[in-house]
N, C-alpha and C positions, 0 to 999 in steps of 0.2 A: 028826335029819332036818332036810335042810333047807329054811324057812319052816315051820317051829315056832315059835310065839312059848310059851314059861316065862316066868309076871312073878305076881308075888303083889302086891294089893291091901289097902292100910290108908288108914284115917280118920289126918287130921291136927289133931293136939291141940294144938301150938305155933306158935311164929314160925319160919316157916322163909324167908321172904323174903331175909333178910340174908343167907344161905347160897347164893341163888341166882348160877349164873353166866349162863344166858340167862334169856326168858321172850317167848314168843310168841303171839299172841292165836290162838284157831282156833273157826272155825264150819263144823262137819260136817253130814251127815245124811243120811238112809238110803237108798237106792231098794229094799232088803230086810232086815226086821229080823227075819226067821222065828227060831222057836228053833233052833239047830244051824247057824244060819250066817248070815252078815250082808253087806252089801253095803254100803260106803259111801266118800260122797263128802269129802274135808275140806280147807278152806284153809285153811293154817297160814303167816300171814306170805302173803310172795309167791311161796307154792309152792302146786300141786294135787294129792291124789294118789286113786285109787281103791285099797279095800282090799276085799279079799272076807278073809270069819274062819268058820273051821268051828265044829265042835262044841266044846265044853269037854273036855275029859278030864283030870281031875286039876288041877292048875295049868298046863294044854299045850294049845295050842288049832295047829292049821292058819291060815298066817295070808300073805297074797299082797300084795301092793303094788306099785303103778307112780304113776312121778309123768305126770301129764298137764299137758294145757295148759289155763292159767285158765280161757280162755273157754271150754273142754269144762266144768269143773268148775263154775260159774258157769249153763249149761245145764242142765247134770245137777242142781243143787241146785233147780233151778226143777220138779223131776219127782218130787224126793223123796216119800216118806210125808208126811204133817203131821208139824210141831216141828222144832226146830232145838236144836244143842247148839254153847253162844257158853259158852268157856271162853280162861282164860287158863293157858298152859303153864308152868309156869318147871322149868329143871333144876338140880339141886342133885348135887354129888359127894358118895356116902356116905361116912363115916367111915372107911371101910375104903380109900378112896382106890381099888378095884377095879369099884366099881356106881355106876348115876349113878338120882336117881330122879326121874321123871319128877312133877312134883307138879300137878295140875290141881284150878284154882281156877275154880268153877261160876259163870255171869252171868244173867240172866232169869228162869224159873219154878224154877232150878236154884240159885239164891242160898244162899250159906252153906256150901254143900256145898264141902270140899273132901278132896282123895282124892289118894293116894301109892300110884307102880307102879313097881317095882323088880324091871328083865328078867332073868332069871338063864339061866346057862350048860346048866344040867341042872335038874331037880327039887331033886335031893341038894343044889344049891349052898349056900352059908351066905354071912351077910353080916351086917356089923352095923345095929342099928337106933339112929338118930339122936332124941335126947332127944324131939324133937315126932312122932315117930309112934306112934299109937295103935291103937286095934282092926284086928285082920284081917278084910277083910270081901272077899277073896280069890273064894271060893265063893258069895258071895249076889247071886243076879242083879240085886235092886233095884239097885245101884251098875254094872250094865253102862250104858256109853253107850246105846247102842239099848234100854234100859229107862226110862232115864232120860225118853225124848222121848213114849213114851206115859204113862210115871207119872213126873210130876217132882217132886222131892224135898221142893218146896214146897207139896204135897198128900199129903205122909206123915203 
């Protein structure tokens, strides 16, 4: 279907910096973090976009995006829930030369944390895993963004 977002979620155990080929700073945040669906605002670089994300299902969630204009984004982040999620992105090509994984490295009450999401085609997909990726933590909602801004990592 499409705007299906498939991506499984692992903890990073190594250096994966040197592997990166971009990396972009981004400060998001919610104007709805309900369970089963989320609303949110994120600058990424010099871009803004709005995403709405439904329920989880499996590793598959419904998932919408448009890019907007700063200053909408910039408004809208003035309206949010409280907390802010200030990471930096870097993307790295898997081993497989097929997936790229998106690696987010955590900054503020969110420090230390950093986390690996690799989109895939279908559920069934397969891909290989690169020496610094560790635990699957896919299914556990502590590691959703919009989890993160009410319970931040650095009160675990």
């Amino acid at each position: 279907m499409e705007n299906t977002e498939i991506e499984r979620k692992f903890l990073v155990s190594g250096e994966f910096r040197s592997h990166a080929f971009s990396s972009t700073r981004i400060c998001q945040g919610y104007l709805s973090s309900a369970k089963g669906r989320t609303v949110r605002v994120r600058i990424a670089g010099d871009k803004a976009f709005i995403t709405i994300k439904g329920p989880v299902q499996g590793i598959s969630r419904f998932e919408w995006e448009k890019e907007i204009p700063m200053d909408d984004a910039q408004a809208l982040l003035e309206i949010c829930e409280p907390g802010v999620i200030d990471k930096t992105r870097y993307l790295v090509r898997n081993t497989d030369r097929t997936h790229v994984w998106e690696v987010d490295e955590f900054h503020g009450e969110n420090e230390g944390l950093v986390v690996a999401e690799i989109e895939l085609h279908s559920e069934e997909d397969t891909f290989d895993k690169p020496s610094w990726i560790g635990e699957e933590v896919s299914g556990d909602r502590r590691y959703y963004n919009s989890s993160l801004i009410s319970n931040p990592y650095s009160k675990w």
